[in-house]
NUVEXZA-738048 format. One line per field, with one value per residue (C-alpha): residue number from 1; x, y, z. Coordinates in pm, 1 decimal. Each point is the difference from the previous one (the first is absolute). Layout:
REM residues N
pos = NUM, ...
c1 = X, ...
c2 = Y, ...
c3 = Z, ...
END
This chain:
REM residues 536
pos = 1, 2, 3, 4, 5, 6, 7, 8, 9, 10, 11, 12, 13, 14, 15, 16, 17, 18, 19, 20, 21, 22, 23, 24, 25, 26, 27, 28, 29, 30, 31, 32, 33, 34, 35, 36, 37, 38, 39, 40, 41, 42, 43, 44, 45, 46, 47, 48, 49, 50, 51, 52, 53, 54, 55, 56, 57, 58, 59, 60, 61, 62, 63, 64, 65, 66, 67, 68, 69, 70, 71, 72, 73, 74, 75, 76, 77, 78, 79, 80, 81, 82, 83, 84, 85, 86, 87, 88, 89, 90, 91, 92, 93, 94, 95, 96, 97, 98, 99, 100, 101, 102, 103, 104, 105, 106, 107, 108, 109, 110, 111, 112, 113, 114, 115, 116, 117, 118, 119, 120, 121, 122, 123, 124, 125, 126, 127, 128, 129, 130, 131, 132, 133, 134, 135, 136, 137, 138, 139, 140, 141, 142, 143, 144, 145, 146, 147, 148, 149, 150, 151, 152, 153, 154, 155, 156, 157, 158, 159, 160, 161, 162, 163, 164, 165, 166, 167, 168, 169, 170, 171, 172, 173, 174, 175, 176, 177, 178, 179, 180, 181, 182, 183, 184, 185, 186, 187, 188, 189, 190, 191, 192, 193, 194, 195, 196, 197, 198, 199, 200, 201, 202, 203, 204, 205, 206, 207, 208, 209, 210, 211, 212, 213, 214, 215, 216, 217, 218, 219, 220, 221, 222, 223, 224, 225, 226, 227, 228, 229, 230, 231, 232, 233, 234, 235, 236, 237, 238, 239, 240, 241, 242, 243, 244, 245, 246, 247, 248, 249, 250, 251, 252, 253, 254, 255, 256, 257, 258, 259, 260, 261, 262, 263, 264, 265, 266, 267, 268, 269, 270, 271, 272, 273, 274, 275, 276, 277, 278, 279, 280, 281, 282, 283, 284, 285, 286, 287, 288, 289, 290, 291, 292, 293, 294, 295, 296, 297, 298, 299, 300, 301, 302, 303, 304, 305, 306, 307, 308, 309, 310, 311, 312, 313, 314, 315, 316, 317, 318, 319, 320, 321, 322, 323, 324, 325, 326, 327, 328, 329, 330, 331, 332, 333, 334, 335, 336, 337, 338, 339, 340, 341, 342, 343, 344, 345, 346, 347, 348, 349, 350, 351, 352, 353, 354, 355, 356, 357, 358, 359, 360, 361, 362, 363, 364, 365, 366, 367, 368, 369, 370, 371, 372, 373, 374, 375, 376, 377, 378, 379, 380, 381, 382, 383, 384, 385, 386, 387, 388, 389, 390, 391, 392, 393, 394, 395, 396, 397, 398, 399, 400, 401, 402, 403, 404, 405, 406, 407, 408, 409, 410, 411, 412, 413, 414, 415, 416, 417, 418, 419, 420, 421, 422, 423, 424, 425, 426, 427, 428, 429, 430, 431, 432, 433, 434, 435, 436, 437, 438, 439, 440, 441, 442, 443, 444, 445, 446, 447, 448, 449, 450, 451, 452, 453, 454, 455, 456, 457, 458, 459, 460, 461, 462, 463, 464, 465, 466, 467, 468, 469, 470, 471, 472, 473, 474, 475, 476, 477, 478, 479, 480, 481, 482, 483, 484, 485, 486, 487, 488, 489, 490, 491, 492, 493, 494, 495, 496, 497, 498, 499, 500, 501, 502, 503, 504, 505, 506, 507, 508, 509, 510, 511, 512, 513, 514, 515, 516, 517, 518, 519, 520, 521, 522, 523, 524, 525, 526, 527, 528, 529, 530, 531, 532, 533, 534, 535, 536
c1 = -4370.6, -220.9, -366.2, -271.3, -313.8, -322.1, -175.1, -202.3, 173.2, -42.1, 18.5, -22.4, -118.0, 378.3, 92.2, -157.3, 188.9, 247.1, 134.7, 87.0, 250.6, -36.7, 343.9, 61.9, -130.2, -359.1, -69.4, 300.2, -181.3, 169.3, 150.4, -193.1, 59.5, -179.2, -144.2, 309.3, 244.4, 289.4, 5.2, -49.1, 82.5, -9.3, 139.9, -288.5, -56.8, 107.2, -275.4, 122.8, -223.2, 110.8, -146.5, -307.8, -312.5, -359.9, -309.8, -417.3, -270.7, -366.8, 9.4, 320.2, 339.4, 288.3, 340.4, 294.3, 255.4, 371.5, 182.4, 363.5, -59.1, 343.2, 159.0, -65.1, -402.8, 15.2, -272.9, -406.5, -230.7, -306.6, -85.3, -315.0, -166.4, -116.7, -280.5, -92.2, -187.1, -58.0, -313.8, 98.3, 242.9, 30.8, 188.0, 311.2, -137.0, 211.4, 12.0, 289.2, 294.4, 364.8, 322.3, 308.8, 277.3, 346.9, 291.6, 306.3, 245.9, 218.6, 312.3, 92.6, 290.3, -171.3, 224.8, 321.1, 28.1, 143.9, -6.2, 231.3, 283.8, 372.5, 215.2, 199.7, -205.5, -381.6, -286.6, -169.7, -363.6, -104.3, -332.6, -97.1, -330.5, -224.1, -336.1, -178.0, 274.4, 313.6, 120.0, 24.1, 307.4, 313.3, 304.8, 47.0, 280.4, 175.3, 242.2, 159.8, 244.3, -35.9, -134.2, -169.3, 377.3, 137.4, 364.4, 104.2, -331.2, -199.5, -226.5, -205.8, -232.1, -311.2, -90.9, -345.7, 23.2, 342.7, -45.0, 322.6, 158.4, 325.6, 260.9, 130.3, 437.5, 114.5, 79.9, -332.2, 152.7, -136.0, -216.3, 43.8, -333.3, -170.0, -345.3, -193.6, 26.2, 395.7, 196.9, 288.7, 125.3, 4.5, 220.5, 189.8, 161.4, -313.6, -212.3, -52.4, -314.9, -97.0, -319.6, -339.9, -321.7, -254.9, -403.8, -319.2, -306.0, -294.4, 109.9, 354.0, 350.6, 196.2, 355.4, 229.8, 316.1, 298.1, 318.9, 310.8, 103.1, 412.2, 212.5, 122.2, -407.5, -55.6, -239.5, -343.9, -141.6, -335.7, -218.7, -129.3, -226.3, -136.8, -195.7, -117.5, -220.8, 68.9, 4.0, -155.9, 227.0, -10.1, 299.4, 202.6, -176.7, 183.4, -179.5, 248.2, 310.1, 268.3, 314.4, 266.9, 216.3, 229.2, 297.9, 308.4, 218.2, 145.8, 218.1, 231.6, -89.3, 140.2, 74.6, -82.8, 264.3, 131.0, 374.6, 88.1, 224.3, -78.6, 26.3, -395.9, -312.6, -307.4, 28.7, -323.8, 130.8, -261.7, -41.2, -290.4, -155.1, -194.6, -289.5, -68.1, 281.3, -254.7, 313.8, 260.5, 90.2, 354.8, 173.4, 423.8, 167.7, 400.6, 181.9, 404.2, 313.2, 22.4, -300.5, 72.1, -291.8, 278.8, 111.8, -259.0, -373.1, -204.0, -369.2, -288.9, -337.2, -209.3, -335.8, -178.4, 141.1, -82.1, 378.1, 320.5, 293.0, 360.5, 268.9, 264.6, 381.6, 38.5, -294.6, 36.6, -114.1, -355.1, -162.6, -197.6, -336.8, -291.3, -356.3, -41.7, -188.1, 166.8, 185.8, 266.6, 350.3, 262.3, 425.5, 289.0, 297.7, -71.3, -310.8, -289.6, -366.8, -302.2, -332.4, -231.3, 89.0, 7.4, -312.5, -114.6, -238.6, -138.0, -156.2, -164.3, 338.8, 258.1, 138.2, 158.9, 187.1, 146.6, 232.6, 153.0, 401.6, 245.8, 378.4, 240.5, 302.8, 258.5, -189.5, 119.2, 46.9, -132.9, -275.1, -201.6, -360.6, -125.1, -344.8, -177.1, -318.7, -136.5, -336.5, -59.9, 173.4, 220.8, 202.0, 129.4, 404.4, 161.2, -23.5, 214.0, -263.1, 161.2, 327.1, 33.2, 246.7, 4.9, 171.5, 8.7, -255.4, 122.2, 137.1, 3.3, 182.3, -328.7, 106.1, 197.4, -156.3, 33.2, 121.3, 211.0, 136.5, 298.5, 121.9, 251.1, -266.9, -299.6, -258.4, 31.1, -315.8, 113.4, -258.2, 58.4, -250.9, -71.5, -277.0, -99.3, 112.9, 138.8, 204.1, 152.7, 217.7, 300.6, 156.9, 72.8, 330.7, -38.1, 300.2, 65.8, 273.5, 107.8, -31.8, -76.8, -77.5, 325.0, 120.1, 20.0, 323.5, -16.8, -425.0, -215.1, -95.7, -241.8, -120.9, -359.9, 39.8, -361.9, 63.5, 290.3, -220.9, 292.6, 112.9, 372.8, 224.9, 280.7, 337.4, 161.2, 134.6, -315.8, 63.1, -26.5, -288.0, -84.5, -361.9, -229.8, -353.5, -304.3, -48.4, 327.9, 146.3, 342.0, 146.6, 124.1, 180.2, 236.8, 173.1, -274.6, -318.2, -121.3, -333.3, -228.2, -327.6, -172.9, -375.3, -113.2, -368.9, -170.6, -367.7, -122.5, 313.9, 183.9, 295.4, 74.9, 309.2, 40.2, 357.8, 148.8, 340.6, 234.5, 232.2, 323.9, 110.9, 207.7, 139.2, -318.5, -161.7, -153.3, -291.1, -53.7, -182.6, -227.1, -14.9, -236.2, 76.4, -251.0, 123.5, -100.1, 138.0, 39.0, -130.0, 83.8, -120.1, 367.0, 54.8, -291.6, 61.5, -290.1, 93.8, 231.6, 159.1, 227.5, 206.7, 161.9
c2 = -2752.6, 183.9, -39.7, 152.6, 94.7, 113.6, 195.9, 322.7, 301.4, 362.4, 267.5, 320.1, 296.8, 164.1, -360.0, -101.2, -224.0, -77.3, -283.2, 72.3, -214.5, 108.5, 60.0, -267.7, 290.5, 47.6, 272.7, 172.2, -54.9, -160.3, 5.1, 14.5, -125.8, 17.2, -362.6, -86.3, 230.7, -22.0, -201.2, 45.8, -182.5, -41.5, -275.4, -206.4, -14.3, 183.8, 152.8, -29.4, 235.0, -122.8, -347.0, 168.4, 146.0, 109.4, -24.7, 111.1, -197.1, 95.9, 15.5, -230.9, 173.3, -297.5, 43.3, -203.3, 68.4, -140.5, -70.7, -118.6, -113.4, 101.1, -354.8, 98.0, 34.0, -361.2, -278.4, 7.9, 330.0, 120.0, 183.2, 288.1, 191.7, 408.0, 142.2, 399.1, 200.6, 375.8, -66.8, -352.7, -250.7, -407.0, 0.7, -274.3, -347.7, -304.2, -116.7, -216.5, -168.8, 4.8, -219.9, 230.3, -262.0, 175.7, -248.7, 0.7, 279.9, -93.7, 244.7, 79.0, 135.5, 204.5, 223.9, 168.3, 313.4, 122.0, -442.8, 58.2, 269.6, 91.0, 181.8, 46.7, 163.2, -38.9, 77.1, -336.2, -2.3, -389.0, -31.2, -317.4, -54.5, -224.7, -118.4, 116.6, 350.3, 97.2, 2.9, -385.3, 43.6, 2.7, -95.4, 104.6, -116.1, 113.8, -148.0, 82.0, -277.4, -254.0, -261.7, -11.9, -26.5, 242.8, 9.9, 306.1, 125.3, 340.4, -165.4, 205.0, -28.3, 195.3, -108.1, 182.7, -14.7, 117.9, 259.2, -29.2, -134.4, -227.6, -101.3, -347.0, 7.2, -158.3, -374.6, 37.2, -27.2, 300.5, 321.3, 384.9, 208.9, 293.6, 154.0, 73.4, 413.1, -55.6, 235.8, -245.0, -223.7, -402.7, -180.7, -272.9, -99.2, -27.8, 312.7, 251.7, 62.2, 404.4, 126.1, -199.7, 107.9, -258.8, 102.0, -235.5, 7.0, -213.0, -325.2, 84.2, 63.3, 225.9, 41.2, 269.2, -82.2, 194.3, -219.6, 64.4, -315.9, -104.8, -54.3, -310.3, -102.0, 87.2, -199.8, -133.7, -63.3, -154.1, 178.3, -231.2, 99.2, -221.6, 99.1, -223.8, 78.9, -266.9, -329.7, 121.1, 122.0, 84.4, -225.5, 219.3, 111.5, 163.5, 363.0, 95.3, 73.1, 253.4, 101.0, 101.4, 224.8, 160.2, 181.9, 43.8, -105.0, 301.8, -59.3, 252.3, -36.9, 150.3, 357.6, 169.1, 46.7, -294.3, 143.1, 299.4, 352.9, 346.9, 329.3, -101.9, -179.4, -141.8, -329.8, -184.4, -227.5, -308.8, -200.8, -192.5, -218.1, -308.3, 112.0, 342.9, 303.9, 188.8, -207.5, 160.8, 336.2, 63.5, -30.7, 65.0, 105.9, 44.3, 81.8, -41.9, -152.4, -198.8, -81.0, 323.6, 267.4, 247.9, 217.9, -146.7, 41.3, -160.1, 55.2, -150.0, 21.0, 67.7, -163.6, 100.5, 383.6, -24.3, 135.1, -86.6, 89.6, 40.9, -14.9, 242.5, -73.6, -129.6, -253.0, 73.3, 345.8, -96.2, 123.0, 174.7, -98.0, 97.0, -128.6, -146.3, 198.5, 315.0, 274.9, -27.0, -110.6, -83.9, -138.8, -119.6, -4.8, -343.4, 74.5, 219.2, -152.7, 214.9, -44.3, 98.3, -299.5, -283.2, -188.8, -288.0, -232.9, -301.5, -310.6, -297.0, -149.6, 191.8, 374.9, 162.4, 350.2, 184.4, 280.1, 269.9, 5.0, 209.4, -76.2, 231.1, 12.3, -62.6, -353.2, -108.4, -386.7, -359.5, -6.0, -292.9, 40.8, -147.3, -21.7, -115.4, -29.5, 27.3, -71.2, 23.0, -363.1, -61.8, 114.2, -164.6, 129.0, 197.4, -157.8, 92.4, 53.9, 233.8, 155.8, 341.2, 204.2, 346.6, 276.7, 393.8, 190.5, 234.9, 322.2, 327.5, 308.5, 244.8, 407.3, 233.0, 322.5, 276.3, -170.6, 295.5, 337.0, 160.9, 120.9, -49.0, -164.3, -137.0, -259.0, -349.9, -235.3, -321.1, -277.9, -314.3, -332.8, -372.1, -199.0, -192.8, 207.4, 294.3, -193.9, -222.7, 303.6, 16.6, 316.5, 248.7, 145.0, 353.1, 150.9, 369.8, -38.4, 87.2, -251.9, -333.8, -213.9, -163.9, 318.5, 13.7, 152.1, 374.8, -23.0, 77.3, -394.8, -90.8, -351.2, -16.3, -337.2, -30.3, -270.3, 242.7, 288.0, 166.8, 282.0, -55.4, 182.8, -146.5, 193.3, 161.7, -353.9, -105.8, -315.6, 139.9, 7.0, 238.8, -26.1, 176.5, -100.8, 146.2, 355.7, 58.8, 352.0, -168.9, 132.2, -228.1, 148.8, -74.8, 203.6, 18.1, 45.7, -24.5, -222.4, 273.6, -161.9, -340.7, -84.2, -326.1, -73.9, -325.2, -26.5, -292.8, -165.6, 266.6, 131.4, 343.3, 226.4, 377.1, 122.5, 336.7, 41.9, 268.2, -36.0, 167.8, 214.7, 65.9, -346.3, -159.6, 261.5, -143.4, -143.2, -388.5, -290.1, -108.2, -374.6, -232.4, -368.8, -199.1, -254.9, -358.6, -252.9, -220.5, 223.1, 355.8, 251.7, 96.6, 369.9, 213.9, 345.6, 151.1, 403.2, 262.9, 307.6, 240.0, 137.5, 362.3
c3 = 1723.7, -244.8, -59.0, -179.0, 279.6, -168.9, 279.8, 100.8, 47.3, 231.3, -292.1, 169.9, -224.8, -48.5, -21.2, -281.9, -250.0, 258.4, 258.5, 324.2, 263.1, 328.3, 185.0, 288.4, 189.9, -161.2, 223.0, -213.8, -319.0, -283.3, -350.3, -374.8, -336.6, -303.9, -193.5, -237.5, 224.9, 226.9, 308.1, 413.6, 279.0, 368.9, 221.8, -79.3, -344.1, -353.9, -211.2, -368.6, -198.8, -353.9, 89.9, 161.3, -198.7, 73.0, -238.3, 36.4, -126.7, 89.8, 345.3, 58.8, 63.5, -60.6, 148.9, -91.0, 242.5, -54.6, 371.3, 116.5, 372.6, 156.9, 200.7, 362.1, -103.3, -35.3, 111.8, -47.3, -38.3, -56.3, -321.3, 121.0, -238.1, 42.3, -237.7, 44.2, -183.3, 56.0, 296.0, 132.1, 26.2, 43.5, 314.3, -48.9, -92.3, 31.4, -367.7, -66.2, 160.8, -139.5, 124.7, -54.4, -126.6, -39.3, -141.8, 122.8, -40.7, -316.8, -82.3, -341.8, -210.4, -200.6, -240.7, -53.7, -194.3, -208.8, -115.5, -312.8, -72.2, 18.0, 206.5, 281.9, 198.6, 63.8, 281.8, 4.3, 121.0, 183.6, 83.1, 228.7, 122.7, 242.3, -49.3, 353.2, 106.6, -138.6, 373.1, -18.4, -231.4, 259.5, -305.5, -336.6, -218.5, -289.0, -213.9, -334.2, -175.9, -283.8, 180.0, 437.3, 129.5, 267.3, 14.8, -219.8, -48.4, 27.9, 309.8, 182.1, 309.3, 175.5, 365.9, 49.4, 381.9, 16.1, -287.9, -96.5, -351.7, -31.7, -281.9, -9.0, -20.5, -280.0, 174.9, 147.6, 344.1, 143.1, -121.6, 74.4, 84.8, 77.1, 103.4, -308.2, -11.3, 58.9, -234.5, 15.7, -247.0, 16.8, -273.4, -115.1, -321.5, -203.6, 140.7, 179.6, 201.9, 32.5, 162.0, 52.4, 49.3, 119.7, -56.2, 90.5, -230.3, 114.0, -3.5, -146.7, 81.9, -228.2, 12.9, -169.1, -50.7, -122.2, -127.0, -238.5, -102.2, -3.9, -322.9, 82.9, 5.7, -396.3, -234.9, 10.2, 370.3, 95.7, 290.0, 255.3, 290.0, 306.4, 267.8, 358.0, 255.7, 266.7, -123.5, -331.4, -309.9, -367.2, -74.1, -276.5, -257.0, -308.4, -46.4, -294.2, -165.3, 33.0, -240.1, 231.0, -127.6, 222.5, 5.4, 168.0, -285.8, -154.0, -339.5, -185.1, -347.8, -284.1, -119.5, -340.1, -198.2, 112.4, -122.0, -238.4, 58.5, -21.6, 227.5, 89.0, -55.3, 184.5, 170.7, 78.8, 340.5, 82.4, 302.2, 79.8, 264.2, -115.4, 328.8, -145.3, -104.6, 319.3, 230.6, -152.0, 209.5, -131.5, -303.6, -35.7, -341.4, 2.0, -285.1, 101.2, -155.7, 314.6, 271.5, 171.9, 154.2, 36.8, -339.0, -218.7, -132.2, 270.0, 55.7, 166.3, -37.1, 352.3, -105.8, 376.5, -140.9, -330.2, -44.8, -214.6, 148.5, -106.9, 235.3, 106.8, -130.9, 374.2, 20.9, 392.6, -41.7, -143.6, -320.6, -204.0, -115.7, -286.1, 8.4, -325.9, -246.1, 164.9, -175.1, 300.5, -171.1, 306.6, -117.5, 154.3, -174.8, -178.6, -169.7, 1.3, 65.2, -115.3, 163.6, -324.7, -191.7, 294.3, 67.4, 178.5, -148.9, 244.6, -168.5, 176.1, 89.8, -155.0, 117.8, -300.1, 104.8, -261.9, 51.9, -193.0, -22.9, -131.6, 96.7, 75.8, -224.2, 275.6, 58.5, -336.3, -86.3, 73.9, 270.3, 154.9, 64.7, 303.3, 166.5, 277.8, 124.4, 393.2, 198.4, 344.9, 139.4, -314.0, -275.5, -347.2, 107.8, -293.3, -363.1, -313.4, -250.2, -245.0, -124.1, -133.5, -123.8, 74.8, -268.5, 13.9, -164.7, -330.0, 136.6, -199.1, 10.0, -14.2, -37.7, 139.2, 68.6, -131.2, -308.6, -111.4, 97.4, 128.3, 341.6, 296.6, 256.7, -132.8, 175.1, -204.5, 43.6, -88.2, -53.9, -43.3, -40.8, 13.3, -162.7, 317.6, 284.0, 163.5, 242.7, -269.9, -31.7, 193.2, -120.8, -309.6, -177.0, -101.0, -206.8, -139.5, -275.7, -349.5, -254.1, 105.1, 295.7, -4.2, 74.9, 369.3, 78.1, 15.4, 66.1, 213.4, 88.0, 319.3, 120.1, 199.5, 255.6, 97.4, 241.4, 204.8, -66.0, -111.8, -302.9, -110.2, -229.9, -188.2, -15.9, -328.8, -98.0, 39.3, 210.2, 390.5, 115.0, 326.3, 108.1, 258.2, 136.3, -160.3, 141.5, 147.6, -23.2, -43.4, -314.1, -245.6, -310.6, -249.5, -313.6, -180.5, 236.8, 342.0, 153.9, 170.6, 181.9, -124.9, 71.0, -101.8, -145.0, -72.5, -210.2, -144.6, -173.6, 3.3, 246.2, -47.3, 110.7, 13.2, -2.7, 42.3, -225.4, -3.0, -285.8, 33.5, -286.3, -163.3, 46.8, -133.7, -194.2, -312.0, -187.2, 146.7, -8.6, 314.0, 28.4, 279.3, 53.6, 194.5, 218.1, 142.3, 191.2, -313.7, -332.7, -85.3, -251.9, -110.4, -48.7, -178.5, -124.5, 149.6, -34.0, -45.3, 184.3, -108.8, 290.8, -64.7
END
């Protein structure tokens, strides 16, 4: 109980302008607060200095001072009365009597906090009270659902005495719990209860309370609290509202182009989850004629890596990843995935990854796109989304160099190109004949087979072909020439062989015409007169 006491007051001379309490202890002194200021107690009594004030008039000094008696101070006193000046002093005179009156202790369910919002997860602050100590609080309930029911709800309980916090099952017909401090994890299908933190201030209880609600428990939920103390409760009291919206339903999307063909492009992949895209840890792109990791374009994007990777030929044999952003550009034989171009954008609920494609040549035709989309406890399972058909880029027959001259063993650089890709070319046709290309009897006619890694030489009919691996000293030779050493270069687009010739002469002596053919799996350049050599 508070009252107002107009009395005389001790000021000492470094005390002046100030109110004293003396501990419970006076021989220990006691604790000061300025008229209008904060507030002191002892187990007595609680001197609030913003209700309290002091005031001089002639030779009158009036003191308003503003007490809470404290509930074990109860019953009658007397009120005495000091006066000292700087020579003498009143003694203490008996001036008043006072009957300290506390009511009952009453508990209260004071507030939640945050009391409006959405999300799936959330530190709640609860704050219960009692009207004499906070100690008389010994439960403390919370529930969230549409309505005070319990089965399949988020309900939660604090027993004081046991310090320990519980989570009602979902049939109500028995709770798990833990000591509040606990690192461990109570749940059910609505919500999950993390770590709790329980604080007293004055004549409150205040409860922290970490919990990541369930997807099944999505929409609009009330927030009840309760609180007893013995035979006295709060009955439940609604302290607010609460938009749940939690994930753990992942969805496969769509893809962007949804269908078109081409040796490459950028596809923009979505998948979403309706409690936040932050859920989402893995997302699963898959371009094949048939739902097959092995011998296709598969990648996946790491989101705990901040990584897109592509995986090997053999899916067993793991892959090769970029960060997004990155200048790193990784292949497999299907396609080839550059890091510059790929990003990853993450809205509220949707994830949107984007990744840069080109497609190998010898991937040609009719490919399904497929996606999927993974959190921690769940996954969406592949989804067709797309369909894409995959053609060769434009190959070229570049140069030969030196374009012209004469001489029994020169060094050929033969360069060939395609407009998307390097390794969209599978090979090249070089031929040293008089006349033209369809001249290939009685020439000097090699095939490049990128994929054996071999150089080959076609007899004087031209038809046979005899072939030896890149850098072999085994000779190959027909009527007209023979294939010294072959060293194979690749920049940019470009694939680039170097070829030592020795024509014979004077079987193939002559001015003639140097062709290059650029080969792909599906698309070739056809023969391009690139240079002449005269042989002597």
């Amino acid at each position: 109980m508070t009252e107002l006491f107009q009395r005389g007051f001790d000021l000492s001379p470094d005390e002046i302008d100030l109110f004293s309490l003396a501990n419970d202890d006076a021989s220990t002194g006691g604790s000061s607060v300025s008229p209008g200021g904060a507030s002191v107690q002892n187990s007595q009594c609680t001197l609030n200095g913003a209700g309290s004030s002091a005031s001089l008039a002639g030779t009158n000094l009036t003191l308003g001072i503003s007490l809470t008696f404290q509930p074990n101070f109860a019953g009658g006193k007397t009120v005495y009365l000091y006066g000292a000046d700087a020579s003498t002093n009143t003694g203490y005179l008996a001036k008043g009597t006072w009957n300290v009156t506390v009511p009952a202790p009453m508990p209260s369910a004071d507030s939640a906090s945050p009391n409006a919002g959405s999300g799936a997860t959330q530190v709640f602050t609860f704050v219960y009270s009692d009207t004499q100590s906070a100690s008389n609080l010994t439960n403390m309930l919370m529930l969230f659902n549409t309505s005070v029911s319990f089965p399949n709800s988020c309900y939660i309980s604090y027993d004081r005495n046991a310090g320990s916090i519980s989570l009602l099952s979902d049939d109500t017909l028995s709770s798990g719990s833990k000591l509040v401090g606990s690192t461990a994890v109570l749940q059910n299908s609505q919500c999950a209860v993390g770590v709790v933190s329980v604080s007293v201030t004055g004549l409150s209880q205040i409860i922290n309370i970490s919990i990541t609600f369930k997807g099944a428990f999505t929409g609009s939920k009330n927030i009840y609290m309760y609180a007893s103390e013995g035979a006295l409760n709060t009955g439940w009291v609604q302290r607010g509202t609460f938009l749940v919206a939690a994930g753990g339903v992942p969805v496969a999307n769509s893809v962007v182009p949804l269908s078109g063909s081409g040796p490459g492009q950028r596809f923009s992949f979505t998948v979403s989850d309706q409690g936040g895209s932050q859920y989402i840890v893995a997302v699963g792109m898959l371009f094949a004629a048939t739902f097959d990791h092995n011998n296709a374009c598969s990648l996946v994007y790491d989101r705990t890596q901040n990584t897109i990777s592509l995986a090997f030929d053999n899916a067993a044999n793991g892959a090769a990843t970029v960060v997004p952003g990155s200048s790193t550009v990784v292949s497999n034989k299907q396609c080839t995935l550059r890091g510059a171009n790929s990003t990853v954008v993450a809205g509220t609920s949707a994830l949107v990854v984007t990744v840069d494609l080109t497609f190998n040549a010898s991937f040609f035709g009719a490919k399904n796109v497929y996606l999927y989309a993974a959190e921690i406890s769940s996954n969406s399972g592949w989804v067709t989304v797309g369909g894409w058909t995959v053609t060769g880029g434009a190959p070229t027959a570049d140069s030969v160099s030196p374009a012209s001259g004469s001489g029994l063993s020169p060094n050929f650089v033969f360069t060939v190109s395609d407009s998307v890709t390097n390794l969209n070319i599978v090979g090249m046709n070089m031929l040293v004949t008089a006349g033209s290309p369809a001249n290939l009897a009685g020439a000097c006619y090699l095939l490049y087979d990128r994929n054996a890694s071999t150089i080959g030489l076609y007899n004087d009919a031209g038809v046979i072909l005899t072939t030896k691996g890149l850098g072999s000293s085994t000779t190959l030779q027909n009527s007209q020439c023979a294939v010294g050493y072959t060293v194979l270069n690749t920049s940019g687009n470009s694939v680039s062989l170097t070829i030592n010739l020795v024509f014979k002469s004077p079987a193939f002596a002559g001015a003639k015409t140097v062709y290059l053919q650029a080969l792909e799996p599906n698309a070739s350049s056809g023969f391009v007169a690139r240079g002449t050599w005269t042989v002597p």
